[in-house]
C-alpha positions in Angstrom: 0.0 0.0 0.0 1.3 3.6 -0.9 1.4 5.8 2.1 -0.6 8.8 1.9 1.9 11.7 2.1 1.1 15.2 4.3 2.5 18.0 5.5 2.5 19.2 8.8 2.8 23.1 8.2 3.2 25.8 10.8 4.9 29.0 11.8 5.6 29.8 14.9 7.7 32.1 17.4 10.1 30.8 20.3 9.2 27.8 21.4 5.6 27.8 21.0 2.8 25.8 22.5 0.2 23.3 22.9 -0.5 22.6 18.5 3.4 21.4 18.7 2.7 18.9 21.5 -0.7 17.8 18.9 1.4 18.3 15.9 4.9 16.8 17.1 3.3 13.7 18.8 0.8 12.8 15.9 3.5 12.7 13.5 5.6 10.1 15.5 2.7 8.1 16.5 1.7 7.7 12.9 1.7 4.4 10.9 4.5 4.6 8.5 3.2 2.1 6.4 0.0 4.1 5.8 1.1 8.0 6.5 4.3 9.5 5.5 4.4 12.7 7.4 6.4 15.6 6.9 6.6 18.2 9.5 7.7 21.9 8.2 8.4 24.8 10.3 8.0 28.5 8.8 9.7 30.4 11.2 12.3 33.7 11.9 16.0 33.6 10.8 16.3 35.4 13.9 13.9 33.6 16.5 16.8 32.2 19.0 14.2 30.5 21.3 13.1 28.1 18.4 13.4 24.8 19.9 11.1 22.5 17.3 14.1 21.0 15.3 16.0 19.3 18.4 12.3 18.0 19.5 11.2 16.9 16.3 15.2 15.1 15.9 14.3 13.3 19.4 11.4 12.0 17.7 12.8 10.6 14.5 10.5 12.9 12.5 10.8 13.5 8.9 11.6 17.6 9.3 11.8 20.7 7.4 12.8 24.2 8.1 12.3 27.0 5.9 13.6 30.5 7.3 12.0 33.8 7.1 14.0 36.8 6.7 11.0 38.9 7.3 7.2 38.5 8.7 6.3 38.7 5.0 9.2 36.8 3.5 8.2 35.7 -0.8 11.1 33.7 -1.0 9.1 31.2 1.4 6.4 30.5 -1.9 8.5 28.5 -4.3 10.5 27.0 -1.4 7.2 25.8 0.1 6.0 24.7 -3.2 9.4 23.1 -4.1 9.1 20.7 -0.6 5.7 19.6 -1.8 6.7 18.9 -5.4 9.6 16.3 -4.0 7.8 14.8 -1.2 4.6 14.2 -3.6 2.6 15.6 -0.9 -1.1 15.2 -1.2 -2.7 16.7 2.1 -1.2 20.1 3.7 -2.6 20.4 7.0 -2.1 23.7 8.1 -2.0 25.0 11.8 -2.4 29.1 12.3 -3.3 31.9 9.7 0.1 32.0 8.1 0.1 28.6 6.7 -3.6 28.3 6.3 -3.0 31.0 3.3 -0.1 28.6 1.7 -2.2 25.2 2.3 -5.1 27.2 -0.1 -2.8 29.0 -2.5 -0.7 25.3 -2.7 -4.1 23.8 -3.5 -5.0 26.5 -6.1 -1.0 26.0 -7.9 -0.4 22.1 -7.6 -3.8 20.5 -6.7 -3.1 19.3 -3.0 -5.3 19.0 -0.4 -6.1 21.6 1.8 -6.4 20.9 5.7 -6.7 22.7 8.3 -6.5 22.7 12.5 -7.9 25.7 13.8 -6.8 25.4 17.5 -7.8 29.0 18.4 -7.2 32.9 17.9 -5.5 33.7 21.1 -3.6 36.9 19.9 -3.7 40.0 21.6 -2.0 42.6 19.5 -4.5 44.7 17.0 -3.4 43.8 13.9 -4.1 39.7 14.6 -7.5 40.6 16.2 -8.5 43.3 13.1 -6.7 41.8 10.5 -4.9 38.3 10.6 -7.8 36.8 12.7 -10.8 37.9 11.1 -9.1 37.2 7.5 -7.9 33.5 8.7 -11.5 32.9 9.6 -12.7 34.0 5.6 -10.1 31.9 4.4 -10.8 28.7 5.9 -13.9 28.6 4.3 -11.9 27.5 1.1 -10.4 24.6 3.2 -11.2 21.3 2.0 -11.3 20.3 5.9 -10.7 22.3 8.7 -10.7 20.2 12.6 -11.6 22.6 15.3 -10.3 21.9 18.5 -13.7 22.6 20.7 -17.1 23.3 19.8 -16.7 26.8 20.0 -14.3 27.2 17.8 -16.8 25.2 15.1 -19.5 27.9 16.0 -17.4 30.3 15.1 -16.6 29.0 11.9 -19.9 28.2 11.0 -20.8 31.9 12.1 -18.6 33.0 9.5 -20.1 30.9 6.8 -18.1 27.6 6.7 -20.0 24.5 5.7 -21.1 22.5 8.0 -19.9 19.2 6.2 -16.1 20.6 6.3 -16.0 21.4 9.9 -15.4 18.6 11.8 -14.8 19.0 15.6 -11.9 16.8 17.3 -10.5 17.7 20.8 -6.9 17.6 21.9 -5.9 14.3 23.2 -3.3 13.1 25.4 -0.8 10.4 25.0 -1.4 8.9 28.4 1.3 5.7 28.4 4.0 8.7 28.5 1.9 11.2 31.0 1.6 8.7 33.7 2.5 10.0 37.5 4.8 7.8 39.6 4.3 8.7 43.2 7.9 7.8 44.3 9.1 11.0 42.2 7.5 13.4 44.3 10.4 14.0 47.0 12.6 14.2 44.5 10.3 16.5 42.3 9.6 18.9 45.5 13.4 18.9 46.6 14.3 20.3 43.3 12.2 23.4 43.7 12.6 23.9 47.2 9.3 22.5 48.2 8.9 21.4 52.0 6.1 17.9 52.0 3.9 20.2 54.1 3.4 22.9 51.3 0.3 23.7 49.0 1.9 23.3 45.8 -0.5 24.9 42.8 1.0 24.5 39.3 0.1 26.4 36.1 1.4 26.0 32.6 1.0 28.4 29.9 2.1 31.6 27.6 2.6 34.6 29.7 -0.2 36.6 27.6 -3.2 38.2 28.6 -5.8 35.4 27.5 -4.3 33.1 30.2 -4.9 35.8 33.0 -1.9 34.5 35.4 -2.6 37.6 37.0 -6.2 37.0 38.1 -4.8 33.4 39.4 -2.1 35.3 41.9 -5.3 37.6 43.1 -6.7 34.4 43.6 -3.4 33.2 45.4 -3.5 35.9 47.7 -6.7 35.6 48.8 -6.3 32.3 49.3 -3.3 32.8 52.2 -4.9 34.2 55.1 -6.4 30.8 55.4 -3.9 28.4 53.9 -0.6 30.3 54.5 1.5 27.2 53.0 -0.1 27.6 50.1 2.7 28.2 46.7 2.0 28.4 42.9 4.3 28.0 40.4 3.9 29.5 37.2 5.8 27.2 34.0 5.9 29.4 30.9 7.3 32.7 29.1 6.0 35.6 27.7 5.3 39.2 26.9 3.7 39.7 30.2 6.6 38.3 32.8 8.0 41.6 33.9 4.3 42.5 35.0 3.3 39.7 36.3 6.6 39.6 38.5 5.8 43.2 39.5 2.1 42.1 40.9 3.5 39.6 42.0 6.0 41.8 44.7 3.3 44.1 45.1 1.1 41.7 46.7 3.6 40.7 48.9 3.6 37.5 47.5 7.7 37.0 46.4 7.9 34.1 49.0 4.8 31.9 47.7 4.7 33.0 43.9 7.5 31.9 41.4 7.7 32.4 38.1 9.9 29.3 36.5 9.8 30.3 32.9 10.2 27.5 30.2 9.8 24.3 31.2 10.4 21.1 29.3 9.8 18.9 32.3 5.8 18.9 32.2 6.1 15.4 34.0 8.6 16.1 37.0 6.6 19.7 37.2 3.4 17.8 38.1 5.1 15.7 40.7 5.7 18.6 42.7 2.3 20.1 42.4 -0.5 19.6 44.8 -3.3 21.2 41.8 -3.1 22.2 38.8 -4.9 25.6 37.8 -6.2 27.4 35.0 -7.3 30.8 34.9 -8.0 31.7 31.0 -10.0 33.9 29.5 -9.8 32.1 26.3 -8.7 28.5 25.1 -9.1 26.2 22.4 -8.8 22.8 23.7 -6.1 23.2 26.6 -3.1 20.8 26.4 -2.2 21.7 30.3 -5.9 20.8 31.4 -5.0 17.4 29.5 -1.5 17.1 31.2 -3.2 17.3 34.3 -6.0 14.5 34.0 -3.0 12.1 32.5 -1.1 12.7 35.4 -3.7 12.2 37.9 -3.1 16.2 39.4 -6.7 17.9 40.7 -7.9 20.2 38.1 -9.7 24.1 38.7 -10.3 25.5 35.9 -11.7 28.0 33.9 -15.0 27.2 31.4 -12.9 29.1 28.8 -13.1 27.3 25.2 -12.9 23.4 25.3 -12.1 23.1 28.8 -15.5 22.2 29.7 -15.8 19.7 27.0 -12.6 17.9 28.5 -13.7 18.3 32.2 -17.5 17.6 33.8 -17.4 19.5 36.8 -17.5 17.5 40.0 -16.9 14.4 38.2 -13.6 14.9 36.4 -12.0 18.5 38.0 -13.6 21.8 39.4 -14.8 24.1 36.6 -15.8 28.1 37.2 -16.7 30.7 35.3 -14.3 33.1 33.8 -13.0 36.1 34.7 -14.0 35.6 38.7 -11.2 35.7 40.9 -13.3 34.7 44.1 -15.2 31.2 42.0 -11.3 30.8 41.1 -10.3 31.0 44.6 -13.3 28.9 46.1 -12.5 26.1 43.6 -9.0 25.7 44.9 -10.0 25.6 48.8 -12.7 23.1 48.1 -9.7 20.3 46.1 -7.5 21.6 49.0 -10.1 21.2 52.1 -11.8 17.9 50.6 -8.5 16.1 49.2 -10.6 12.8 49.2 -13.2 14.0 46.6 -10.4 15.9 44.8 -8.1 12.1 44.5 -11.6 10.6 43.3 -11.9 13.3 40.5 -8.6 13.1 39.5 -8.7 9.6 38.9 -11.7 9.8 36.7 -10.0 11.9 34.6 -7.0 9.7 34.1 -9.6 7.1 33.1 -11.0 9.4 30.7 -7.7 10.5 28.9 -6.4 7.1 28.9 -10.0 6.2 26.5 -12.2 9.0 24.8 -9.4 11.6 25.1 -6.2 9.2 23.9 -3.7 10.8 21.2 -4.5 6.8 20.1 -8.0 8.1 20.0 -7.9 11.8 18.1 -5.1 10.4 15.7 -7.4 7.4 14.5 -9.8 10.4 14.0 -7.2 12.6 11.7 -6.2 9.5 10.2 -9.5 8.9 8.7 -10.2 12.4 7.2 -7.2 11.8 5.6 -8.3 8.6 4.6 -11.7 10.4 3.6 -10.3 12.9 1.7 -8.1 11.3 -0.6 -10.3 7.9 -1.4 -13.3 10.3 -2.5 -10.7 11.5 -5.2 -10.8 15.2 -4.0 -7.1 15.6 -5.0 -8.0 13.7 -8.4 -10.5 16.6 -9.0 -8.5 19.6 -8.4 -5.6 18.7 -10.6 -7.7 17.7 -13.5 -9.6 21.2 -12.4 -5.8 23.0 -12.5 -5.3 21.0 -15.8 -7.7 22.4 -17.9 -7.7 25.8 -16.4 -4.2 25.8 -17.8 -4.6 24.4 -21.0 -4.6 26.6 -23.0 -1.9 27.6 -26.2 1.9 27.5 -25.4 1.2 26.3 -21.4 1.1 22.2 -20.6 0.1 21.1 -17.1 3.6 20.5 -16.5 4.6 23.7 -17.6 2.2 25.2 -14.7 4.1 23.7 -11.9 1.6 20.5 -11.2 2.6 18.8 -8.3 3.8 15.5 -9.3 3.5 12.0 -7.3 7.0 11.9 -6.8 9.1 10.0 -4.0 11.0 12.5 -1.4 14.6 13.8 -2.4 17.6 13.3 0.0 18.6 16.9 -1.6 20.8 15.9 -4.2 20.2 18.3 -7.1 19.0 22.2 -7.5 15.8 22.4 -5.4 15.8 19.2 -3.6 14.5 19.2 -0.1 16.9 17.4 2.6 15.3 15.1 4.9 15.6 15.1 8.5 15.4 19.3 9.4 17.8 20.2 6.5 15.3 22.5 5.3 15.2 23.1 1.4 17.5 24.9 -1.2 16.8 27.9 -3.0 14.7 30.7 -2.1 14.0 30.8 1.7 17.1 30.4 3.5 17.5 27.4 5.0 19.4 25.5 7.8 
C-alpha cells in the first residue's frame, strides 16, 4: 500500500505551544506504512528561542525548516511549493493563519489538499484581532477540511459561513502511556524546587499573555493565604507579560509563595511537585495543560474558557468556574485543598478518561481517517484535473504550470531538492 503523504505546516515564534505537542506527537505516532508525514516549520531567521528541530530530531521525524528573513518573506512560496513537489505531498494540513493561506494557494498552484486545525485565535496585538484573525476565519472557508479543536471554535466558523460538512470538531488528546504519575518521584520532584512535604503546591502551565490571565490566578493566590498560608503556585511558561506579572506579584507581597519558573520542558517532573493544577484563561481552544493534568492524575480548577469544559465535567472529572472571577477561582482551589478525598476521586476519573475517549490513540485514529476520507473520495484527483484544464490553453502544458507531481521524497541531491531530517530546502527561503 502507498502511504498517503502530508505536511505538517506551521509557523511559529520561540518555542511555541500546545499545537506542537498535537502536531509533534501525531507525526511520530503515525503508521508509516499508511502515512508518511512531513513536519515543516515556517519560522524567523532570527527567532533564537526556536526549539522545534531538536524536539522533532528526538522524535525521529521527517523535518523541514524554511527561514523567514522577514514576517512577510516571498522567498518562502517557491520554497514551500518546491518541498511539496519532491515529497509528492497530497494533504497540507495547516495549523495558524500563516500557513492556512499557503495550504489554499498550494491547493489552487499544484492540486493538494487543503487541511486545516484551527486550534484557536488567542492573539492580543491589534493587527491579529482586526486583521490576521478575522481574515484566517474567511479563508478557511476555502479549506477542503478544517478540525476545530472545541465546539466553539466550530460555532465560530460556522458563524462565519463555513460548511457545515467541512467542519469537523476533534479535541486535543493526550498520549497517556508517556503522561503517567509515579508517586515515588514526588520527594525528588519537591526537593528540586525547594518545596517542603507540608506545602500547597498549585501549578500552572502556559504563555505569559493576557488570555491566560496568570494575573487573576495570583489575586486568587492571595486571597487564598490568610487561610492556607503554606499555600505556593508555580507558574511554567514565558512571555510578553513576565515583567508585570513579576511586579504584581512583589506588590502583593507574594515573592515568598509565587514563582515564576519560565520555560519548562519537564511537564512530568513539574506535576510531581504540584498539589493542583490551575487554569485561569479567559480564552482557550482545547487546553493541552488541562489534558496534562488528568493524565497525570493532578486535581484540576479550571476555567470554562473554550474546550475546557468539553474535557472536564465539573465534579466528576476536575472543578470548573466561570471566567474572569477571581473569588469562584479561589473557592475552587480551597474546596480540592479542604476535601482532598473528593479531589483524589476526581482526578482519577480523569485519568480514566484521557487514557480512553481523550487518547492521542483516539484523536489520531480520528485525523487518520479524514485523511483517509479525503483522498479515497478522489478530491485531489479533482483539483488537478480542475488545474489541468484551467491551464490548457496555447503555449502552457500542465507541466509547464508547476503541477505537483507524485513523486518519491529527495535526500537533496540536485538544485531544489528538499533534505530530509530538518535540513530544510535549497533555494529561495534560507535554509538551515
Amino acid at each position: 500500500m502507498t502511504p498517503i503523504r502530508v505536511l505538517e505546516l506551521r509557523s511559529v515564534l520561540g518555542t511555541g505551544g500546545g499545537p506542537e505537542k498535537t502536531i509533534l506527537s501525531g507525526a511520530a505516532l503515525s503508521d508509516p506504512n499508511a502515512f508518511a508525514i512531513t513536519v515543516c516549520y515556517v519560522r524567523a531567521a532570527a527567532d533564537r528561542r526556536f526549539d522545534i528541530r531538536a524536539r522533532a530530531a528526538a522524535l525521529g521525524l521527517d523535518y523541514v525548516e524554511l527561514l523567514e528573513r522577514s514576517s512577510v518573506d516571498l522567498a518562502v512560496w517557491p520554497a514551500v511549493c518546491r518541498l511539496v513537489r519532491d515529497r509528492g505531498i497530497e494533504i497540507v494540513h495547516a495549523h495558524d493563519y500563516k500557513t492556512d493561506l499557503l495550504a489554499v494557494l498550494l491547493a489552487r498552484q499544484l492540486g493538494t489538499i487543503a487541511m486545516a486545525t484551527a486550534h484557536g485565535w488567542t492573539g492580543h496585538s491589534a493587527r491579529e484581532r482586526c486583521l490576521y484573525y478575522p481574515a484566517d476565519k474567511q479563508l478557511l472557508r476555502a479549506c477542503d477540511r478544517v478540525v476545530a479543536v472545541s465546539g466553539e471554535i466550530r460555532t465560530e466558523l460556522l458563524a462565519r459561513g463555513a460548511r457545515p460538512d467541512r467542519v469537523v470538531t476533534v479535541l486535543n488528546g493526550i498520549d497517556h502511556r508517556r503522561f503517567v504519575r509515579d508517586p515515588a518521584m514526588r520527594p525528588a520532584a519537591r526537593a528540586a524546587l525547594g518545596l517542603a512535604d507540608e506545602d500547597l503546591v498549585i501549578g500552572a502551565v502556559g504563555r505569559l499573555e493576557p488570555q491566560k490571565r496568570f494575573d487573576l490566578l495570583i489575586d486568587a493566590v492571595a486571597a487564598l493565604r490568610p487561610s492556607l498560608p503554606r499555600v505556593k503556585l508555580l507558574i511554567a511558561g514565558e512571555g510578553s507579560l513576565t515583567g508585570a506579572l513579576d511586579a504584581q506579584i512583589r506588590a502583593r507581597g507574594l515573592a515568598d509563595a509565587c514563582r515564576l519558573l519560565g520555560h519548562t520542558s519537564d511537564v512530568i517532573g513539574l506535576h510531581h511537585a504540584l498539589d493542583l493544577l490551575a487554569q485561569s484563561s479567559d480564552y482557550e481552544g482545547t487546553p493541552n495543560a488541562v489534558l496534562e493534568a488528568m493524565a497525570l492524575e493532578t486535581p484540576v480548577v479550571a476555567t470554562a474558557a473554550g474546550g475546557t469544559a468539553e474535557l472536564i465535567e465539573d465534579g466528576v472529572h476536575g472543578r470548573v468556574v466561570p471566567v474572569g472571577d477571581v473569588r469562584a477561582l479561589r473557592d475552587g482551589i480551597v474546596d480540592a485543598f479542604t476535601q482532598r478525598e473528593e479531589a483524589q476521586a476526581r482526578a482519577l476519573a480523569a485519568r480514566l478518561r484521557v487514557a480512553g475517549e481523550l487518547s492521542f490513540d483516539a484523536r489520531n485514529a480520528k485525523i487518520e481517517a479524514m485523511y483517509r476520507d479525503l483522498v479515497g473520495h478522489g478530491v485531489i484527483t479533482r483539483k488537478r484535473e480542475q488545474q489541468r484544464v484551467a491551464v490548457m490553453r496555447p503555449g502552457i502544458s500542465p507541466a509547464d504550470s508547476g503541477g505537483a507531481q507524485r513523486a518519491p521524497a529527495t535526500s537533496g541531491a540536485g538544485d531544489g531538492g528538499a533534505r530530509e531530517q530538518g535540513a530544510g530546502i535549497r533555494g529561495g527561503a534560507r535554509v538551515e
